[in-house]
C-alpha positions as CSV (number, residue, x, y, z in Angstrom):
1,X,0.0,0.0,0.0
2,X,1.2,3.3,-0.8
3,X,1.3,6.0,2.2
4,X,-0.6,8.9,1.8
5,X,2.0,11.7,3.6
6,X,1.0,14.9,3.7
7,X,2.0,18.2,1.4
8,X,6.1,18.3,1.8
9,X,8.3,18.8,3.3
10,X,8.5,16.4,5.6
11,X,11.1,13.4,6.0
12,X,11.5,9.7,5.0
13,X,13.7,6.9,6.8
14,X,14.6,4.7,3.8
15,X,15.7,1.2,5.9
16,X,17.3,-1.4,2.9
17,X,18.3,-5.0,4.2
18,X,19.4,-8.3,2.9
19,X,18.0,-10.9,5.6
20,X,19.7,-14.1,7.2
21,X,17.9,-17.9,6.9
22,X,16.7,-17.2,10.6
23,X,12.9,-16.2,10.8
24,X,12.6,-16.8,14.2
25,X,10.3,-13.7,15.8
26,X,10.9,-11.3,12.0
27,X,7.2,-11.1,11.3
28,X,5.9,-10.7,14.8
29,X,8.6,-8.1,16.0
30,X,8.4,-6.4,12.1
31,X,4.9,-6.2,13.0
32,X,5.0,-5.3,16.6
33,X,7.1,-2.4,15.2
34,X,5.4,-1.0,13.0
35,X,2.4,-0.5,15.1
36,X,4.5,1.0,17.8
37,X,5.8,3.6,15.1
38,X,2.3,3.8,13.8
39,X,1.6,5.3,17.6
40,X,4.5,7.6,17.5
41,X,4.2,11.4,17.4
42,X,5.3,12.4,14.0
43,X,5.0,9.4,12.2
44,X,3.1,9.7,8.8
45,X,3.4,6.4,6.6
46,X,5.6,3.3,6.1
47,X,5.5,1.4,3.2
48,X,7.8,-2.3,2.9
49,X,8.5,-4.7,0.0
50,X,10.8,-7.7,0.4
51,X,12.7,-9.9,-2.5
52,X,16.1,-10.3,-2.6
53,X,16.5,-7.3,-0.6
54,X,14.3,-5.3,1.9
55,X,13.5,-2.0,1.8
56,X,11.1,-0.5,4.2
57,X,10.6,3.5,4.0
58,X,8.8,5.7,7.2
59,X,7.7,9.1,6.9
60,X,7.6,11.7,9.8
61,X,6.8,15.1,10.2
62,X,10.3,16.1,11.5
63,X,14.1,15.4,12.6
64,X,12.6,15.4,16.2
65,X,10.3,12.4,16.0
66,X,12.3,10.3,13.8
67,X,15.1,11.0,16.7
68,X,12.6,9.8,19.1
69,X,12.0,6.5,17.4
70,X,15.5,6.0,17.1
71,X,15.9,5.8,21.1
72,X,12.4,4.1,22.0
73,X,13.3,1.1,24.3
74,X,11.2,-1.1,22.1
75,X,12.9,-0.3,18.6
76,X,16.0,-0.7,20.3
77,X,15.6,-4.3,21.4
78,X,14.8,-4.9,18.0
79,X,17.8,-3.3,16.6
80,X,19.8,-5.7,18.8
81,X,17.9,-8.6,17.7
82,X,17.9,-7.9,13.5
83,X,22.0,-6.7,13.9
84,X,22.5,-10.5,16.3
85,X,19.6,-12.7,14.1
86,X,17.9,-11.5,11.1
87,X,20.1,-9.0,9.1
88,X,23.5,-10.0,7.3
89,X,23.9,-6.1,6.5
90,X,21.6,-2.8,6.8
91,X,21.7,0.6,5.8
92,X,19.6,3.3,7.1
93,X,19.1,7.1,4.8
94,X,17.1,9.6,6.5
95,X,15.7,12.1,3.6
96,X,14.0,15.4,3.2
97,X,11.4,15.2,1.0
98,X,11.0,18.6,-0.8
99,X,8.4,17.4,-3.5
100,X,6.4,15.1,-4.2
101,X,3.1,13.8,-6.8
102,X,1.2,10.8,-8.2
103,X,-0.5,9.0,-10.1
């Protein structure tokens, strides 16, 4: 599904991945964390597609509340776990998005 974000600017997390063999807990914390950020102040969208890599943007309303995230106790136990279990390599690109339309 595509995010509906409001008129820019605002900011976008851009989170790519390429997973290990081990699912154990991915899709419950993935969800789990998703909802948390849906909860967050700030937080406008995510969208996610997975093949042979994942990439999995956010959209927030500022530098603030993507700050925020970062730190939440929650999100941070599941950094630990993806960087020990589920991720062979990650990188994370935090964007200003000046412009935007569709289709």
């Amino acid at each position: 599904m595509i995010a509906k974000t409001p008129k820019p600017p605002y900011y976008a997390v851009i989170f790519t991945s390429s997973r290990t063999d081990i699912d154990e807990g991915y899709a419950e914390t993935s969800k789990k964390m998703t909802d948390l950020a849906k909860e967050s102040e700030g937080f406008l969208g995510v969208e996610s597609a997975r093949e042979e890599i994942g990439i999995t943007i956010s959209y927030w309303k500022d530098v603030e509340s993507i700050m925020k995230w970062r730190i939440n106790a929650d999100h941070q136990q599941a950094q630990k776990s993806g960087k020990e279990k589920w991720y062979k390599n990650y990188k994370i690109r935090i964007c200003k998005v000046e412009r935007d339309y569709e289709f």
